[in-house]
N, C-alpha and C positions, 0 to 999 in steps of 0.2 A: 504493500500500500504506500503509493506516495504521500509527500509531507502535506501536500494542499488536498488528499483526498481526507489524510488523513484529520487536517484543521478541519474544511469542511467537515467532516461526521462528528466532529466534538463541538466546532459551532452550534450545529442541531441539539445537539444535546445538552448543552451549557441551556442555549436560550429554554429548553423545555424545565430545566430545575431552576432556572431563574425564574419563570414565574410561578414554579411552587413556593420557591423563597418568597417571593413579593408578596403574594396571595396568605402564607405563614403569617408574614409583619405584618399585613393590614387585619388581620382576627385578631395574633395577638395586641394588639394598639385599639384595640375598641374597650376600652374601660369602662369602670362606670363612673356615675356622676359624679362622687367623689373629686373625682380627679377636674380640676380648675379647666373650664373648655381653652383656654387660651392655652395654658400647661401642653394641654393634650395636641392644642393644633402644630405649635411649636416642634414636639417632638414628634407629629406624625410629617411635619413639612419638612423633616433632615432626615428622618428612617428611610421616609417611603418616595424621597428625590430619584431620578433615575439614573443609575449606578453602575457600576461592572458587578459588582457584589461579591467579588472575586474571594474573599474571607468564607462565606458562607456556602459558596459554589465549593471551596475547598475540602469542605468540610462533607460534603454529600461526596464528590470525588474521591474522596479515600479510602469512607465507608464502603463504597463500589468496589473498589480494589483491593480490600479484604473479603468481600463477599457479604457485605451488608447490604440491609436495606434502608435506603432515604428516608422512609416515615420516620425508623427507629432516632436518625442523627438532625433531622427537621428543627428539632429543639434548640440542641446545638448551635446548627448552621443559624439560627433565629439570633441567639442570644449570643454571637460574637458578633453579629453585623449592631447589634444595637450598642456592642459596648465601641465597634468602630465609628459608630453615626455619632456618640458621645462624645468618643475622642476629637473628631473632626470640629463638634462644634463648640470646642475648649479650645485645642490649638487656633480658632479664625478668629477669636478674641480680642480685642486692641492689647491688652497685657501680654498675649502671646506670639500667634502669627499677623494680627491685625489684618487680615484678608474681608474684601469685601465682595468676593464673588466665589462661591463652590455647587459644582456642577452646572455652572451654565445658569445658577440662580444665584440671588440676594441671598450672604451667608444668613445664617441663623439669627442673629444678633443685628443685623442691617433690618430684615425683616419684620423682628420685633423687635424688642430692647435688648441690653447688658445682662438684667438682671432675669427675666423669659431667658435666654435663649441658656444661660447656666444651669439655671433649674431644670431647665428642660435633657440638656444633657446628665445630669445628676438622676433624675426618673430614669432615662433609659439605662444610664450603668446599671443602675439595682433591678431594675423590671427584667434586664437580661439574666440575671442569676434565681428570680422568682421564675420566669418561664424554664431556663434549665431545670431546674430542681423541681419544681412541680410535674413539666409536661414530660419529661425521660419516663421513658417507660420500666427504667429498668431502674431502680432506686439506690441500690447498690453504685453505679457507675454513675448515678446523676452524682452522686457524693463527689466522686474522686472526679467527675469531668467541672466542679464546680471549681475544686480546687487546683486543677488546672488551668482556668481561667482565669480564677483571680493574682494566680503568681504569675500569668501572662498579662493583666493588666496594672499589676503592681509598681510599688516603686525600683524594685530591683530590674524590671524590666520595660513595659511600655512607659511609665510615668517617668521613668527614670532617666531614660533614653530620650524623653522631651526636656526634661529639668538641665541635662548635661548638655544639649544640643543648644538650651538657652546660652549657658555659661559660655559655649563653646565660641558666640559672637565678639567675646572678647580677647581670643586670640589662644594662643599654644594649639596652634593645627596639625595635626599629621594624622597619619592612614590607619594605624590604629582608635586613635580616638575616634574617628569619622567610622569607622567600621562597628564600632563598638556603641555608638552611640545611635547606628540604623537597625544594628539587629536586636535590637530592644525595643526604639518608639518604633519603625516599620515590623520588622521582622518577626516581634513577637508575635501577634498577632497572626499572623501568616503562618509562624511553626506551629502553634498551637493548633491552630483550626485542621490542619492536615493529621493534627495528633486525635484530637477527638474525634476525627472519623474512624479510626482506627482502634481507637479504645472502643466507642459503643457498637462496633462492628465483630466486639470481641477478638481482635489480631494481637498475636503474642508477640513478646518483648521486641522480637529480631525486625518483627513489621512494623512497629510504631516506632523506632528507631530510624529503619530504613526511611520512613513518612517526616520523621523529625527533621533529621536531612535534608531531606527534601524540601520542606520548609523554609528550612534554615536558608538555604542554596536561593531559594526561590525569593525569598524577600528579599534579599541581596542585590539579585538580580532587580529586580522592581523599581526598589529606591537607585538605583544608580540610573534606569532609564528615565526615574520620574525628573530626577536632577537634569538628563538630559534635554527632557521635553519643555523646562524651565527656562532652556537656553537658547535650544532654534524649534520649539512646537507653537503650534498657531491655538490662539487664546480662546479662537470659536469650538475651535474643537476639542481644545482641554477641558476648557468649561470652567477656569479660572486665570488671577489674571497673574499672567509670567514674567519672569527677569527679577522678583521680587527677593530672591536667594542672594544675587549679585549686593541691589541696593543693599540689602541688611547684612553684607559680608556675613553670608553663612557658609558655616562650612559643608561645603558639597564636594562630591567626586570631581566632575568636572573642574570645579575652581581649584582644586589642588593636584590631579593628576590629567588634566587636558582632556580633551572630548574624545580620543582617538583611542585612547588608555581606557578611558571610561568603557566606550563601548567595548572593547578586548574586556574588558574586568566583568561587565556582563554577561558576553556569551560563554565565557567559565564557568560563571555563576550555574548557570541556564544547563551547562552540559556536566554541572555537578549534580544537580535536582537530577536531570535526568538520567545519570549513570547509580544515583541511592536508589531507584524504584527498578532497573533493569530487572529483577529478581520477581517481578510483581507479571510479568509478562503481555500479553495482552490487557490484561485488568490494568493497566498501565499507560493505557493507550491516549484516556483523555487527559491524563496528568503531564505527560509527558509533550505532547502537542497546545497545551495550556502553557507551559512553562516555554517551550520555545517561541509561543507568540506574544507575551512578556514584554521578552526584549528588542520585538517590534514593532510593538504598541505604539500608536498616535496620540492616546488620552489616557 
């Protein structure tokens, strides 16, 4: 099978779990009254924006490749995308990334206020861990996938890896740091979701290892292309707004190892993900064709 037959056949199938994901977030996000309608619109206008959803997708892809079923990892893939919709709309913050456009709309906080659009990501971090924990089917795994989670959204990792990228504007740059500080706030996220597929698919240690990898490999890849698209990607089709890395001398791949390095550091990355799942065989096919389309991604 060739490489565009075989994108094609993962394209189809990406799009058809993406709107089981989507279809997931919009049940879970119908609350009740309780919950302040603005609150609620707030966090339904950054969940359920139109996305790659690629955390969530991962998470059903892995399960698949263990020989699970989607219903079972649904939860999951639900309750990482909410803690990434969170994320997103802390970092576009004026205290943080100050960004005033994600996904092609008014961020969070341009939308409505400062103090909406915090709250609003603060609901989704915890709603993400009441959907885990309640909707897993399997109670035993919702535990330990809970606690997966949160030491993937923690401060040792995603939190931590934004807090250090802060500091990072004020200078002692080099390739460690900058690697260290994406495979926590990007990366994390991304290994984990590939691990929870794996766990509530029931795959032993050698497989969610192999999947961790992967992850690992693969968020790597991600953030070095995202750095790239920051540099010569067009704004319409990013769906925010670019060069914004440069002003704020952040540290990026590009600004420290050249655009040409960059992308070489990528398709490593890319041919590293996909050399952890070799072993997964066929059941490996949409993971492996996701990862090489990555680092050719326009948005």
């Amino acid at each position: 099978m060739t490489g565009t037959i075989c994108w094609e056949d993962t394209k189809l199938h990406l799009d058809e779990l993406r709107k089981t994901v989507d279809s997931a977030l919009d049940g879970f996000t119908r609350l009740s009254d309780d919950c302040p309608p603005r609150l609620l619109q707030a966090m339904r206008y950054s969940l359920l924006a139109e996305g790659k959803r690629l955390r969530p997708l991962l998470v059903l892809l892995a399960a698949e490749a263990c020989g699970g079923r989607v219903s079972d990892a649904l939860p999951a893939a639900c309750a990482v995308e909410m803690i990434h919709a969170y994320s997103l709309i802390h970092d576009d913050l004026p205290a943080m990334d100050d960004d005033d456009l994600r996904r092609g709309r008014p961020t969070c906080h341009r939308q409505f206020d400062e103090a909406t659009a915090i709250l609003a990501g603060d609901a989704l971090l915890t709603l993400a861990f009441e959907v885990l924990a309640k909707h897993t089917s399997s109670k035993g795994k919702a535990g330990e996938c809970c606690a997966l989670l949160a030491q993937a959204a923690g401060p040792c990792r995603l939190v931590g890896g934004q807090a250090d990228d802060i500091l990072a504007e004020t200078g002692g740059h080099s390739l460690e740091l900058l690697e260290r500080i994406h495979r926590r706030k990007t990366g994390a996220l991304i290994e984990v979701a590939s691990v929870l597929g794996a766990v509530l698919a029931g795959a032993d240690e050698p497989r969610i290892q192999a999947l961790s990898e992967y992850g690992r490999q693969l968020g790597l890849a991600f953030q070095i292309t995202d750095d790239l698209l920051d540099v010569e990607g067009e704004e319409g089709v990013v769906g925010k707004r670019l060069g914004k890395d440069q002003d704020r001398r952040k540290l990026t791949f590009p600004g420290l190892l050249g655009m040409e390095q960059s992308r070489r550091r990528a398709m490593a990355a890319v041919e590293q993900a996909c050399r952890a799942v070799e072993g997964f065989g066929a059941n490996a096919r949409h993971l492996t064709a996701l990862a090489r389309y990555i680092a050719e991604r326009k948005r």
